[in-house]
C-alpha positions in Angstrom: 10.8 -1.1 -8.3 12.5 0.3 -5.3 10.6 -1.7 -3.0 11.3 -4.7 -3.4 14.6 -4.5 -2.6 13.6 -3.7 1.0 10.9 -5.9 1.5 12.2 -8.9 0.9 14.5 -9.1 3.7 11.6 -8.3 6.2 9.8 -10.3 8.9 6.9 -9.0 11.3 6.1 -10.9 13.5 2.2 -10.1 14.1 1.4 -11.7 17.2 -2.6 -12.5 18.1 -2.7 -13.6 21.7 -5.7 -15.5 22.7 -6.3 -14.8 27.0 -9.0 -16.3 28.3 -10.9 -14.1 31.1 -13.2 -16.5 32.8 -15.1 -16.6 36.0 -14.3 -20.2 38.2 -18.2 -21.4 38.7 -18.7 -22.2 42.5 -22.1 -22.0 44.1 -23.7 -22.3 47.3 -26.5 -24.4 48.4 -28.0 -25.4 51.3 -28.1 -29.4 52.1 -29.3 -30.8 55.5 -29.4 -27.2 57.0 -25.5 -26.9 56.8 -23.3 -25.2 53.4 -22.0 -27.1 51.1 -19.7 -26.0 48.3 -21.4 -27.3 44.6 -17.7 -26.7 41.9 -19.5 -26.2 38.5 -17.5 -28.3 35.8 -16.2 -25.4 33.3 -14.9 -26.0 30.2 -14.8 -23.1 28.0 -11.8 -23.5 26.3 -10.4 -22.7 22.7 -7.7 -24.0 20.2 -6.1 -22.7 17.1 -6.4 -24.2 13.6 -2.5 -25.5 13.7 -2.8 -27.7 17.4 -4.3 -30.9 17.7 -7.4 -32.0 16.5 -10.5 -32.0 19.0 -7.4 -30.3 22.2 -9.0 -27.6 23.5 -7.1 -24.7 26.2 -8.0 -22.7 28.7 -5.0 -21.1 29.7 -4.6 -18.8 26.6 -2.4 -19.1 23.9 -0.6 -17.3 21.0 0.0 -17.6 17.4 2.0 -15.7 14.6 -0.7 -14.3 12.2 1.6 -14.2 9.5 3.4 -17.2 9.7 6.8 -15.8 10.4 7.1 -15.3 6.6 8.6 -11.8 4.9 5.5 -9.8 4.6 5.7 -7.6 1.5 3.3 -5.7 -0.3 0.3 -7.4 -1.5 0.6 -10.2 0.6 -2.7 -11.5 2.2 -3.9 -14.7 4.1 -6.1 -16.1 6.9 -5.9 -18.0 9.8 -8.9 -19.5 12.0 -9.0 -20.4 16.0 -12.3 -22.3 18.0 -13.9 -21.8 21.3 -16.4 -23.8 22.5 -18.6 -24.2 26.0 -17.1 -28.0 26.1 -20.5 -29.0 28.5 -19.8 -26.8 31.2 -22.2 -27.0 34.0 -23.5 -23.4 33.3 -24.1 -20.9 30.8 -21.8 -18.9 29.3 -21.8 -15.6 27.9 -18.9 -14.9 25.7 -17.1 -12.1 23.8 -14.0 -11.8 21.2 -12.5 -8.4 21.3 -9.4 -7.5 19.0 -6.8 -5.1 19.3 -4.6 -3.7 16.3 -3.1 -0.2 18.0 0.0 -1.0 16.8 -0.9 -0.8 12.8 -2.3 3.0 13.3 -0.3 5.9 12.4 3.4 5.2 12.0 5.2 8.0 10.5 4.8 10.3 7.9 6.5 11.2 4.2 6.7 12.5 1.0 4.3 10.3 -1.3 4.3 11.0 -5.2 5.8 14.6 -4.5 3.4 15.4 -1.5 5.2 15.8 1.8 3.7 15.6 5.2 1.1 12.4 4.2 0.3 10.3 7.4 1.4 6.4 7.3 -0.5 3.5 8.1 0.1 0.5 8.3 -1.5 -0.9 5.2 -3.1 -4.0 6.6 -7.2 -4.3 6.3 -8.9 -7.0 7.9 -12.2 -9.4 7.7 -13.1 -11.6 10.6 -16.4 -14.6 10.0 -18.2 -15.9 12.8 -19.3 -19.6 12.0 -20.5 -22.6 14.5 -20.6 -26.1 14.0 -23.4 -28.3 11.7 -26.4 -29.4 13.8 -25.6 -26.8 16.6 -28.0 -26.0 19.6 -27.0 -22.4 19.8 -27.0 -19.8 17.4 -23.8 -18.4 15.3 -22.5 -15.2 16.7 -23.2 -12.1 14.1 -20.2 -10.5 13.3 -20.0 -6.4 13.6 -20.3 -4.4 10.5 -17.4 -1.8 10.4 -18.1 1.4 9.4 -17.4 2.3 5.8 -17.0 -1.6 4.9 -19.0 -1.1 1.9 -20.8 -4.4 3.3 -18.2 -6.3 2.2 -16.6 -6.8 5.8 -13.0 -5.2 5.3 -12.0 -3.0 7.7 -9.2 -0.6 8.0 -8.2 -1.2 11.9 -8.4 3.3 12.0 -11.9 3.2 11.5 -12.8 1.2 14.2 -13.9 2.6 17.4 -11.9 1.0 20.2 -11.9 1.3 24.4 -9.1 3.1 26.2 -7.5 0.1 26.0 -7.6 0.0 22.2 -10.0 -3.2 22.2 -13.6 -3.6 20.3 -15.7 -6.3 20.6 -16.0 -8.4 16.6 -19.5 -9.1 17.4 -23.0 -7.2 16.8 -24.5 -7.0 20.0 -27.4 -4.9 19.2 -29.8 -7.9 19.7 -28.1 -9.5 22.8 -24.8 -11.1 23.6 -23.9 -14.2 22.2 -23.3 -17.1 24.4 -23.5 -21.0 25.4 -26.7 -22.8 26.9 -25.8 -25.0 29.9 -24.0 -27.9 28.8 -23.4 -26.8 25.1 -20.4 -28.2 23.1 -20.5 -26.5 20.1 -18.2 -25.0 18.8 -17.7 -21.3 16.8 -14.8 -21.0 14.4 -13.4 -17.4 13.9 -11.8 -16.8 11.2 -9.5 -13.7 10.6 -8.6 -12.4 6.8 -6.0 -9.8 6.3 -4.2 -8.2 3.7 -1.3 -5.6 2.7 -3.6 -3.4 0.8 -2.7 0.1 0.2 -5.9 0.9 -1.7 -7.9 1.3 1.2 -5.1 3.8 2.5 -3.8 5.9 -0.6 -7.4 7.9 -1.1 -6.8 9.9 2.8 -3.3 10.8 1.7 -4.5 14.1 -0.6 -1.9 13.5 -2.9 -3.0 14.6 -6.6 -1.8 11.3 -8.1 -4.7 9.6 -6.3 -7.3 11.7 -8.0 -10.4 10.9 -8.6 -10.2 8.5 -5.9 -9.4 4.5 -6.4 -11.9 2.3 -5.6 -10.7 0.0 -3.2 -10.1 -3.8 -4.5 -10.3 -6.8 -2.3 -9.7 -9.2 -4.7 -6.5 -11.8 -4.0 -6.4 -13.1 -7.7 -3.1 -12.4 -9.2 -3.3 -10.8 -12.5 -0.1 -11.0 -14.5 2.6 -9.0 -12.2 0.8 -7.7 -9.7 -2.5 -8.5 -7.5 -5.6 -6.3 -9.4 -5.8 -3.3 -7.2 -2.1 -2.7 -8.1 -2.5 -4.0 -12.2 -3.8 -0.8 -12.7 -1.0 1.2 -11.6 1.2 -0.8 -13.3 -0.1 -0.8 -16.6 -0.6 2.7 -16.3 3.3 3.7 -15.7 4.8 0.3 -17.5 2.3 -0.8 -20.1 2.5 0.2 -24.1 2.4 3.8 -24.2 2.8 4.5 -20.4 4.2 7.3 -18.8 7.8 5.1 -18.6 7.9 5.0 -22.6 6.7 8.4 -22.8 9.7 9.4 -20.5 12.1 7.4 -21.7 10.9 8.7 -25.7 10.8 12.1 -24.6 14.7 11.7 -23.1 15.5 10.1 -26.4 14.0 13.3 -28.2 16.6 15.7 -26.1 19.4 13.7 -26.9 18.8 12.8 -30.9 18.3 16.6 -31.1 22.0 17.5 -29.4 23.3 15.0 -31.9 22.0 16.7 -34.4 22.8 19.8 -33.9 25.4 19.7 -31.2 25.5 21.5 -27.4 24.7 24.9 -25.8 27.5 27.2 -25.0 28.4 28.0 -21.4 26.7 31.5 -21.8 23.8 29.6 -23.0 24.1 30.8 -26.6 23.5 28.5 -29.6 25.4 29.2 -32.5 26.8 27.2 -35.2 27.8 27.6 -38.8 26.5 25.8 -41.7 29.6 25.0 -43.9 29.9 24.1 -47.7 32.6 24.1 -50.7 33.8 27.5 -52.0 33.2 28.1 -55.3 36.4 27.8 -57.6 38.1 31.2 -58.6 36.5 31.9 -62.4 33.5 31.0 -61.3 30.3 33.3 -62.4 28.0 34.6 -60.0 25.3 32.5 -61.6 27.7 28.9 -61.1 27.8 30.1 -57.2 24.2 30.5 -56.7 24.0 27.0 -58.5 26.0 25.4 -56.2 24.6 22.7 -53.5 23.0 24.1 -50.0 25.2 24.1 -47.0 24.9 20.5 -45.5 23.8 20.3 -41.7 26.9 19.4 -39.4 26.9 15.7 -38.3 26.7 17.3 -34.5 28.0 15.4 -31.6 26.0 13.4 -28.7 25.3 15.3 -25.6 27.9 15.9 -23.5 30.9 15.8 -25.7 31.0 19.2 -25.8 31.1 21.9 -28.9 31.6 20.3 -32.4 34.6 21.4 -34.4 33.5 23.1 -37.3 35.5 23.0 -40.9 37.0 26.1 -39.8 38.7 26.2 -36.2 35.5 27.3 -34.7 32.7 25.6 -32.7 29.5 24.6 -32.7 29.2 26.4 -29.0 29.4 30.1 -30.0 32.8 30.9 -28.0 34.6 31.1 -31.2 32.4 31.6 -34.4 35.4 31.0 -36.9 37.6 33.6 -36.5 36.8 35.0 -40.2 33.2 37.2 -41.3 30.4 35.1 -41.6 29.8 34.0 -45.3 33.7 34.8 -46.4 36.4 32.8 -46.7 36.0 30.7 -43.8 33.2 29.0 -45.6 30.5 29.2 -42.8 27.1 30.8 -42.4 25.0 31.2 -39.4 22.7 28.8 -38.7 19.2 30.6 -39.1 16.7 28.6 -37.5 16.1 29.2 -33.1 17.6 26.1 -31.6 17.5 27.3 -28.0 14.1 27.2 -28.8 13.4 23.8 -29.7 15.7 22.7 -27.2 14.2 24.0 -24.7 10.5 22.7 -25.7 11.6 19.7 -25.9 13.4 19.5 -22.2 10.2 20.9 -21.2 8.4 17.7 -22.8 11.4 15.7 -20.9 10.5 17.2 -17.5 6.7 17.3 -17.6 7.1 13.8 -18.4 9.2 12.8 -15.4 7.2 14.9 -13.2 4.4 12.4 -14.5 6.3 9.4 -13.6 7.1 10.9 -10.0 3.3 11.9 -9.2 2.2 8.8 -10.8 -0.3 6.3 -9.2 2.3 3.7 -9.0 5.0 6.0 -7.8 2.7 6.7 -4.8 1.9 3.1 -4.0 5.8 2.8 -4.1 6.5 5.9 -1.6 3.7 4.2 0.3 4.9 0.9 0.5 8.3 1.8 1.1 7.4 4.3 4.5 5.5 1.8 5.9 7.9 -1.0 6.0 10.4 1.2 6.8 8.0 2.2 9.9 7.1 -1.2 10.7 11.1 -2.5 10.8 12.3 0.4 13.1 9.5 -1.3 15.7 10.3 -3.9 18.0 7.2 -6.0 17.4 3.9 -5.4 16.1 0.7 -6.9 17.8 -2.2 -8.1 16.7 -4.0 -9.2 19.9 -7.1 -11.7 20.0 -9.0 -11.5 23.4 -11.6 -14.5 24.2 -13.6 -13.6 26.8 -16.6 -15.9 29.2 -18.8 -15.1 31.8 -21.0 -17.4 33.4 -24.5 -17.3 33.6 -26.3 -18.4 37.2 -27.6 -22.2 37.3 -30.5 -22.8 35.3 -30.1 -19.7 33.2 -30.4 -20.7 29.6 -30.1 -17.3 27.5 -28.7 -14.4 29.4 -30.5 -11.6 30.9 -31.2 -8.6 29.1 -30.7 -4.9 30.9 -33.8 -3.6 32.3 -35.7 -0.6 31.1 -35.0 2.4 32.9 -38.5 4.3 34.3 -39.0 7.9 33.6 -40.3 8.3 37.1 -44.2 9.3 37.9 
């Protein structure tokens, strides 16, 4: 397939940069009628799955998503990172917002015959919240994306962002998640992705597509290909596909031409059926007894007219130079070759045209635009923010925003 002579020269780097947006905890109290400066110990801090056991950061840090490896189509993975309050002195109230503006709309191209379809880039996502055994605090919830089917994959289009192409991966509705004063627990985040045109092929309008696939999240491989692409495959390669009936129906056009040889330039098809003369002395009866003109052994396509017995061709530019049915031997063929000829190209083309508007022909188009997309770019980012706010001394959940009064 014509992909994968593309994709396997290609690496994306995907970054997902962790910076940490944190508020220093200083406080002021009054000791002995004179200010004093109390420093709250802060140690929110986080690490990612590949640096040392039990280090945690606080400066930020980055990590290739993808591992620096040729990302093809079909590929999928996961990769995890930890925050924690480490016993800070305070409270903290934290947030982990993602940003994927580089994997919306690329370009756009001709999938399965259809021109103008808008690319994406193919990648859907799945992020778990999960916090330590025997924690004080409670787990974050992780948001539900719209049109997840409740099965937490997102396409990063369908997600509404901030101006800064952010969004929160947490379900606020019931308060913000956070740290009580002198927590260290710890939440793991982990972040599942996949190359999964499925999700993408169904908003392309493209008649191959039709009814619509049902997306498939399943990374088992199946023979070839992963399962939401088996389908496709089997359909176009399997025993009876459209790539035998293709190749069958080719075969069809060309056994008939060697049959019974080529069309003429002027797109006539006539040829002479040719058989022994009967010997001089012969009755009229001993003539009509003779054997049925045999059927020329014809040519394969391409090689042009056959010669017949006579000097003629099987093309029609020179029909034998003599009458039909005299001495030359020859008698017009009778049966509408053009005809069958043509059904059968027609049978040749309607089954190319199924090949080319196939399912698997438009998860190659697909495949192929978007890696093409994603190569012209420099880099392509896909940013992890962590933030923490504190929480004033004492304060062990934080405050919730206060009703608003209709007035008297």
């Amino acid at each position: 397939m014509k992909q994968w002579r593309v994709f396997l020269s290609l690496i994306i780097l995907v970054l997902a940069s962790f910076a940490f947006l944190s508020t220093l905890a200083r406080y002021t109290s009054e000791y002995s009628g004179s200010d004093a400066i109390l420093v709250a110990k802060w140690n929110f801090g986080a690490r990612g799955e590949e640096d040392i056991e039990g280090e945690f950061y606080n400066k930020g840090f980055t990590f290739d998503l993808f591992d620096a490896h040729s990302v093809k189509p079909m590929d999928y993975g996961e990769k995890s990172f930890t925050f924690t309050g480490g016993g800070s002195d305070v409270g903290i109230v934290y947030d982990v917002e993602m940003n994927v503006q580089d994997l919306l709309q690329l370009a756009q191209g001709t999938v399965a015959q259809t021109p103008g379809v808008d690319i994406y880039a193919p990648f859907i996502f799945k992020i778990t919240a999960a916090i330590n055994e025997g924690a004080a605090d409670e787990a974050p919830v992780v948001f539900s994306p719209p049109g997840s089917d409740q099965d937490g994959w997102f396409r990063p289009g369908d997600v509404e962002t901030d101006e800064d192409g952010f969004f929160s991966i947490f379900d606020t509705t019931d308060g913000e998640p956070f740290f009580t004063p002198g927590s260290e627990d710890k939440v793991t985040v982990t972040v599942y992705w996949q190359w999964n045109v499925s999700y993408f092929i169904n908003d392309t309008e493209v008649a191959a597509v039709n009814p619509p696939i049902v997306p498939d999240t399943s990374t088992d491989s199946s023979g070839v290909y992963l399962p939401y692409y088996q389908i496709a495959y089997d359909q176009y390669y399997g025993p009876g596909g459209l790539d035998e009936q293709r190749r069958n129906a080719a075969q069809a056009v060309a056994d008939f031409l060697a049959e019974h040889g080529s069309p003429a330039d002027d797109g006539t098809w006539i040829h002479y059926l040719s058989y022994q003369l009967p010997h001089r002395g012969q009755s009229r009866e001993e003539e009509e007894q003779q054997p049925g003109p045999p059927e020329p052994a014809g040519h394969p396509e391409g090689q042009g007219s056959q010669p017949e017995p006579d000097g003629g061709d099987a093309g029609g530019g020179d029909t034998g130079g003599g009458d039909s049915g005299g001495d030359d031997g020859g008698t017009p063929c009778p049966v509408d070759h053009y005809a069958e000829y043509n059904y059968l190209v027609g049978l040749e083309h309607a089954a190319i045209t199924a090949c080319e508007t196939s399912l698997m022909a438009a998860y190659d188009d697909y495949d192929t635009l978007a890696i093409d997309a994603l190569v012209a770019k420099e880099t392509v980012k896909v940013i992890f923010r962590i933030k923490g706010d504190q929480m004033v001394p004492g304060q062990n959940i934080p405050p919730t925003e206060p009703e608003q009064n209709s007035g008297d």
